[in-house]
C-alpha positions in Angstrom: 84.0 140.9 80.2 85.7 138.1 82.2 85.9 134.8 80.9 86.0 131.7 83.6 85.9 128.1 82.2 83.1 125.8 83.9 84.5 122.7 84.6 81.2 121.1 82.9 79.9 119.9 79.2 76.3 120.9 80.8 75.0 123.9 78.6 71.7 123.8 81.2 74.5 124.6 83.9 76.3 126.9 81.6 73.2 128.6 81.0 71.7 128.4 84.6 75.3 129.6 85.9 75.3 132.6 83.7 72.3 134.2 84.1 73.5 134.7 87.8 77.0 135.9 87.0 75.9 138.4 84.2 75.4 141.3 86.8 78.7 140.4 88.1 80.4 141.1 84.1 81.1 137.6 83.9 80.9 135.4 81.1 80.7 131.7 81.6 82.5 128.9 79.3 81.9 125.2 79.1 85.1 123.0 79.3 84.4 121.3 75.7 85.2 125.2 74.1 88.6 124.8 75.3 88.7 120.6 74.7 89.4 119.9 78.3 89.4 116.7 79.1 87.5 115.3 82.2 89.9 114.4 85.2 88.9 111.4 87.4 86.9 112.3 90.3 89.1 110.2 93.4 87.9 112.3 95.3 86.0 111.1 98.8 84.0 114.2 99.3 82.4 116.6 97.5 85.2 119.3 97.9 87.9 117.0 96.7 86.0 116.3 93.3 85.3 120.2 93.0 89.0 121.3 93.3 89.9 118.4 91.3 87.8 119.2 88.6 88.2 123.5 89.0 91.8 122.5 88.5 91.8 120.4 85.6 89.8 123.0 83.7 92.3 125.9 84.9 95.3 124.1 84.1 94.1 122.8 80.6 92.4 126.5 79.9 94.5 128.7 81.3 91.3 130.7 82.3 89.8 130.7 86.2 87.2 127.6 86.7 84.4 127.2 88.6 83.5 123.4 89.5 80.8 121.4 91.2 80.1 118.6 92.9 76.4 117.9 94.0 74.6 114.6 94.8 71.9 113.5 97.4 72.1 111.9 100.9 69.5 109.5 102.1 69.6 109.4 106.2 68.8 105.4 106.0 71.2 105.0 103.8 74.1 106.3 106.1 74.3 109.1 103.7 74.6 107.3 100.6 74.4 107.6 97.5 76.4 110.7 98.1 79.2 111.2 95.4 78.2 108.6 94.0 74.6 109.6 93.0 76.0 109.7 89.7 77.4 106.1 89.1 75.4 104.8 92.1 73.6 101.8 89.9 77.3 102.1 88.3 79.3 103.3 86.0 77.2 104.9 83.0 73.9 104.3 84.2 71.0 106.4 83.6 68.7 108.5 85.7 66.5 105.8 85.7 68.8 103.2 86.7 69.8 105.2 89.6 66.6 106.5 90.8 65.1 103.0 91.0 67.9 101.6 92.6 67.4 104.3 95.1 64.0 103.4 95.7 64.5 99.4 96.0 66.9 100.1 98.7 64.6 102.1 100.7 61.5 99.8 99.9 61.1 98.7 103.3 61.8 102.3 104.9 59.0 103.9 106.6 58.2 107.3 105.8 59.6 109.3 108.6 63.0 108.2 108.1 63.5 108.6 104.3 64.8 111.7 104.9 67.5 113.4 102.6 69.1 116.5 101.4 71.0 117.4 97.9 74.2 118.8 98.5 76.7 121.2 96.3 79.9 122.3 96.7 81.2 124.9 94.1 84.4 125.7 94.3 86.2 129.1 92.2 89.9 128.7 91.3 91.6 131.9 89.9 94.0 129.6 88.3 95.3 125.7 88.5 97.8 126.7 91.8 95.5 128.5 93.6 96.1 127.9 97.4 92.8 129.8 98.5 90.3 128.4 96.0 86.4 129.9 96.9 84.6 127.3 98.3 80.3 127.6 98.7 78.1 125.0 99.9 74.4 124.8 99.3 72.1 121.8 100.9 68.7 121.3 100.3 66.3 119.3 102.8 63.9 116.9 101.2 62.0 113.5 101.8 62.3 110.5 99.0 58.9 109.6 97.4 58.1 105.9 96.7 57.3 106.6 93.6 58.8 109.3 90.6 57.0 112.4 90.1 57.2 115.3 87.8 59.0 115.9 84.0 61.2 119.2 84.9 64.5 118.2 86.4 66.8 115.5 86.1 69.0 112.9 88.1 66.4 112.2 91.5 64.3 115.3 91.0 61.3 112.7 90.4 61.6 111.2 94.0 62.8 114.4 96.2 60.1 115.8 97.6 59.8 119.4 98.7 57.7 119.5 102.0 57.1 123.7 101.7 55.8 123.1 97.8 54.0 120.3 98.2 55.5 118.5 95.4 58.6 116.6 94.0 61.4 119.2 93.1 60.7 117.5 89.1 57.1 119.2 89.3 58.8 122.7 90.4 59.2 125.5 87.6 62.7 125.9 86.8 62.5 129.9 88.4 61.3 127.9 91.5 63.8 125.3 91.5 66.7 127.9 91.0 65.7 129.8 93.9 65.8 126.7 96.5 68.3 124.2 94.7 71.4 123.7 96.6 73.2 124.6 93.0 71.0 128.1 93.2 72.3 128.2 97.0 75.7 127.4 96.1 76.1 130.1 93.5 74.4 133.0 95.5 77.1 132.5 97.5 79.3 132.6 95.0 78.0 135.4 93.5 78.8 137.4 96.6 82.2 135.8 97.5 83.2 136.9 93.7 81.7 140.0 94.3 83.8 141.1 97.3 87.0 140.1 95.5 86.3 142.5 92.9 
């Protein structure tokens, strides 16, 4: 079975990535099972952060990496919080903090323009000097509640809502979720990228 380090400490992403790589004879690591420690996103997009982060994990593990990079873009907010969502209330804050700093700055924002989509970019690395790293992108169109909704999820799950379902992406069943998410869309692609390489 092939081993490939996930440039992550998530196990829920470890877990999540796995089940779609088994078919694929694939087993996937965290980062901490190799001590790798976290590089500094610089990055300014999402793809910059991704290879940074593929490459760290490569370089430190000596194993090929996968990395992501996901946040959300709100359309009033020119895009923003964007790599950011993470730190967007700064650094170390909480779900929480973020979230209701998200919805303070769109207090005054009338429905049909609080718009937004999550975005990942999942990059593959067969090793730290790869010059033709995979790269997948998965987006996900949604519109930000006023209010949070839903326990499943994390980060702005609570306050993305899902137009088709009827309900924030926080009050979607994990199966659901998988099979919209722009991490689910990101890794399908993946999946068949990989797949093609052999």
């Amino acid at each position: 079975m092939k081993k490939i380090i996930l440039a992550s400490n998530n196990r829920g992403k470890v877990r999540e990535i796995n089940q779609i790589l088994a078919e694929l004879d694939i087993s996937v690591l965290p980062q901490s099972d190799f001590n790798v420690t976290e590089v500094e996103e610089t990055g300014l997009t999402f793809v910059e952060n991704a290879i940074l982060k593929a490459r760290n994990a490569a370089e430190q593990s000596g194993l090929p990496a996968i990395a992501d990079d996901s946040g959300i873009e709100v359309d009033a907010l020119n895009g923003e919080p964007g790599i950011y969502s993470a730190r967007y209330a700064g650094v170390g804050a909480s779900d929480e903090d973020n979230l209701q700093k998200l919805l303070q700055a769109l207090q005054d924002t009338p429905e049909e323009k609080r718009t937004a989509r999550f975005q990942c970019l999942m990059v593959y690395m067969r090793h730290a000097k790869d010059p033709t790293p995979i790269i997948c992108q998965g987006t996900w169109e949604g519109i930000i509640t006023r209010e949070a909704q839903g326990e499943n999820g994390f980060g702005y799950d609570p306050v993305f809502y899902v137009p088709d379902h009827n309900c924030t992406s926080a009050q979607l069943s994990a199966e659901v979720k998988n099979s919209l998410s722009h991490r689910g869309q990101a890794l399908r692609l993946l999946v068949k990228q990989l797949g093609q390489r052999g």
